[in-house]
N, C-alpha and C positions, 0 to 999 in steps of 0.2 A: 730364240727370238720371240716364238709365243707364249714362253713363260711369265709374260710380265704381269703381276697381279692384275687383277682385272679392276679398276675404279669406279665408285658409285656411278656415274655418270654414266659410264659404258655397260653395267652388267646388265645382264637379259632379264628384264623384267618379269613380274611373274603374268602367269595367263590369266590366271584371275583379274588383272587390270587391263583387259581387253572388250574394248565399247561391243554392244549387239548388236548396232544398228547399220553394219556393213553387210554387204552379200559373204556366204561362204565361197573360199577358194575356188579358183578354176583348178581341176587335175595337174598335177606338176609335168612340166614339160620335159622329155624323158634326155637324159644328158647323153651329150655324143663329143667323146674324148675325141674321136680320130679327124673328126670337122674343124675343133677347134686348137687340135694339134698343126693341121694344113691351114687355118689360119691364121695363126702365130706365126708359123715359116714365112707367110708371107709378108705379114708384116715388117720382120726383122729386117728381112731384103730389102722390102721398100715402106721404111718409117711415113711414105706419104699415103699411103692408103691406108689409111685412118679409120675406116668403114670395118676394115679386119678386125679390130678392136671390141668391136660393137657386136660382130657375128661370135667371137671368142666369148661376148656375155649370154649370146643366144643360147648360144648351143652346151651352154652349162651351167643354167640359171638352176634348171632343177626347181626346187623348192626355195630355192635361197632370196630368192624375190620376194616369196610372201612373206621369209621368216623376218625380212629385214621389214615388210609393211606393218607384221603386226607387232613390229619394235617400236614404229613409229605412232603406231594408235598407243601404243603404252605412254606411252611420253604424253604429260600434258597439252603441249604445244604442238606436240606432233599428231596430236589428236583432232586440235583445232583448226590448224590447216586443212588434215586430210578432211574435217566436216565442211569448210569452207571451200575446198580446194581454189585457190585463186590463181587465178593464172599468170605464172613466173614468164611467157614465152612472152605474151603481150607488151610486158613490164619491159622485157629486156631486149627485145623488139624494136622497141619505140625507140628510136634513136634523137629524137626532135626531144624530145622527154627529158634523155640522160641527158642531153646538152644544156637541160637547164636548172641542172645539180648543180650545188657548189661546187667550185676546185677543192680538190683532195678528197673529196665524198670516193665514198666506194661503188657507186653506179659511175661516177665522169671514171674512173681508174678502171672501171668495166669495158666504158665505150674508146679509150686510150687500146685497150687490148684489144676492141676489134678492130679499129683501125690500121692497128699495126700488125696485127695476123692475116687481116683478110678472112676472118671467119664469119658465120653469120649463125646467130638463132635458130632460124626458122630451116635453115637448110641444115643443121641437126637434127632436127627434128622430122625433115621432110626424108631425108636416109632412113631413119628409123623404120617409116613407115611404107618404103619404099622396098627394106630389105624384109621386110615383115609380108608384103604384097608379094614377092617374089619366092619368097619362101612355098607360101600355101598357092600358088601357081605350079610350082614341083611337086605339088604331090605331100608338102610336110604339112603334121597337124599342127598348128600353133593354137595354144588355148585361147579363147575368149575373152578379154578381162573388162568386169564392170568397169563405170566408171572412174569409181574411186582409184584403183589398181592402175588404171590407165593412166591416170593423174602421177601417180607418182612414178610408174617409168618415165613420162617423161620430164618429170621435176627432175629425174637424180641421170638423166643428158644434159640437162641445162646445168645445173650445177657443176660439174666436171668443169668449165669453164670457169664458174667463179670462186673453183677453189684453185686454180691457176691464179687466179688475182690475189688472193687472198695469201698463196702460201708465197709468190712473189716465184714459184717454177715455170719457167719460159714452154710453149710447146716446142722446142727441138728435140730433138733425143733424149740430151739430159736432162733434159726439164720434165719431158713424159714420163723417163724411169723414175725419178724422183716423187711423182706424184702418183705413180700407181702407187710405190711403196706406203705413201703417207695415206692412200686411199684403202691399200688394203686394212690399215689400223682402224678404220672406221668402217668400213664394210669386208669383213674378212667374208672368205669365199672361194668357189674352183677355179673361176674365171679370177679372180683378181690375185690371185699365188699364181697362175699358170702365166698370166702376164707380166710380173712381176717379177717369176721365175729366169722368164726369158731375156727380158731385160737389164737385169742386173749380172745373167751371166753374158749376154752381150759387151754390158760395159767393163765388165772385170774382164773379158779376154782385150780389151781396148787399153783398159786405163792401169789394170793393176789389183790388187786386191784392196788397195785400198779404196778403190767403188765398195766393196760389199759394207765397207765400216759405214760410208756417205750413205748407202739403201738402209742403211738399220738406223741412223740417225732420222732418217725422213719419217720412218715407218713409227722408231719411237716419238717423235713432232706428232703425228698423226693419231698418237694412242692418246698421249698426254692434253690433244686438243679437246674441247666440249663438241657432244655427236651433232656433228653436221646436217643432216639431213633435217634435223628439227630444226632451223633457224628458219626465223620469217624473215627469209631473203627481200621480199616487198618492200616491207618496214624499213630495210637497211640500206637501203641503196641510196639514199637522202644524207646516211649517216658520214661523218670521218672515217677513213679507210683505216686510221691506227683504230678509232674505238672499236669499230666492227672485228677487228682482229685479236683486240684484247676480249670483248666480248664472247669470240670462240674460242678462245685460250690457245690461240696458236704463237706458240715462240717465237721471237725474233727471227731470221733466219741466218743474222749473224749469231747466233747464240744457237739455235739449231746445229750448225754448218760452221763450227769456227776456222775452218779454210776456206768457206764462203761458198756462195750458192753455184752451183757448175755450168755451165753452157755452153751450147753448140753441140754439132752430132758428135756420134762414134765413131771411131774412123774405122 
């Protein structure tokens, strides 16, 4: 499954194409398997504490968080955000805003999704920093992070959401396994195999083995897409939701999926 050639788009840029004008790293923050093992278990039990998800990136970010920022100062684009850093939480926030996007735009197909989830922006965000306060309340060091760094953990919360719109995977069950898989293709990592892990052995003792062929289908979707996290999500939410999706080069998902995109829980 990770043999797939690696494509220009995705390969690790070299370090020499790394701006100077950022702070150097905070210390990497020391991985703890057995935390994000007990939060895995719980999540599987209960798919609605969704918060487990987020501790399981804590507690195994490691270094993988910088390596993936200074992919993103590689990137031209992803350079220009992180110099700009604009605020994606406000943009998508604004609900009076999206309301006054065109039909079929990919911001009105954003604010469709939170209507009908019950989800909210800000209250992603406010977990983050809730379970981050709670943390160094117990005694745990979490690093410091400038603000740039700061910007982009919580750019790539927000996003997990509109690559739910994008890739057209529901958050139930099958919509969540489906989209770690496709997520791990573009931020490959401990946390996002270990989730991912769990997951698709969940739905394969449910559904059959034929889940494991649907998780490699999503994950190859995911590789084959252009790297997400450099999209000026801003800029795009005004756009048609098919261009925004041809522009990231995500597959159809009848073409993805040709027994079609799955949903509803595991039993």
């Amino acid at each position: 499954m990770y043999a797939t050639p690696t494509t220009p788009d995705q390969a690790a840029p070299p370090a020499t194409a790394l701006p100077v004008d950022f702070p150097p790293p905070p210390p990497p923050h020391p991985v703890q398997w057995w935390r994000a093992v007990q939060a895995l278990r719980t999540l599987l039990a209960n798919p609605q504490e969704t918060e487990k998800a987020l501790e399981v990136f804590l507690a195994l970010s490691g270094d993988e968080e910088e390596r993936m920022f200074q992919r993103l100062l590689a990137d031209p684009q992803g350079r220009r955000l992180a110099l700009a850093q604009p605020c994606l939480l406000s943009r998508l926030a604004n609900r009076a805003e999206l309301a006054t996007l065109p039909d079929g735009s990919f911001g009105r197909a954003y604010l469709a999704y939170l209507d009908r989830t019950g989800l909210d922006p800000v209250g992603l965000v406010r977990l983050k920093e809730e379970m981050e306060v709670h943390a160094r309340a117990i005694g745990e060091e979490l690093p410091v992070l400038d603000p740039a760094r700061e910007w982009f953990r919580v750019r790539g919360i927000l996003t997990h959401d509109l690559w739910h719109v994008l890739t057209d995977y529901d958050t139930d069950e099958l919509g969540e396994a489906a989209l770690l898989a496709f997520s791990l293709a573009q931020l490959p990592g401990r946390a996002g195999r270990l989730l991912t892990a769990g997951a698709t052995c969940k739905g394969a003792r449910a559904l059959g083995p034929g889940f494991l062929r649907y998780e490699y289908q999503a994950w190859r979707r995911g590789r084959r897409a252009a790297w997400l996290p450099a999209l000026p999500y801003e800029d795009l939410l005004g756009e048609p939701l098919e261009a925004v999706r041809a522009r990231a080069r995500i597959t159809p998902g009848a073409v993805a999926h040709p027994g079609g995109i799955l949903r509803g829980a595991v039993a």
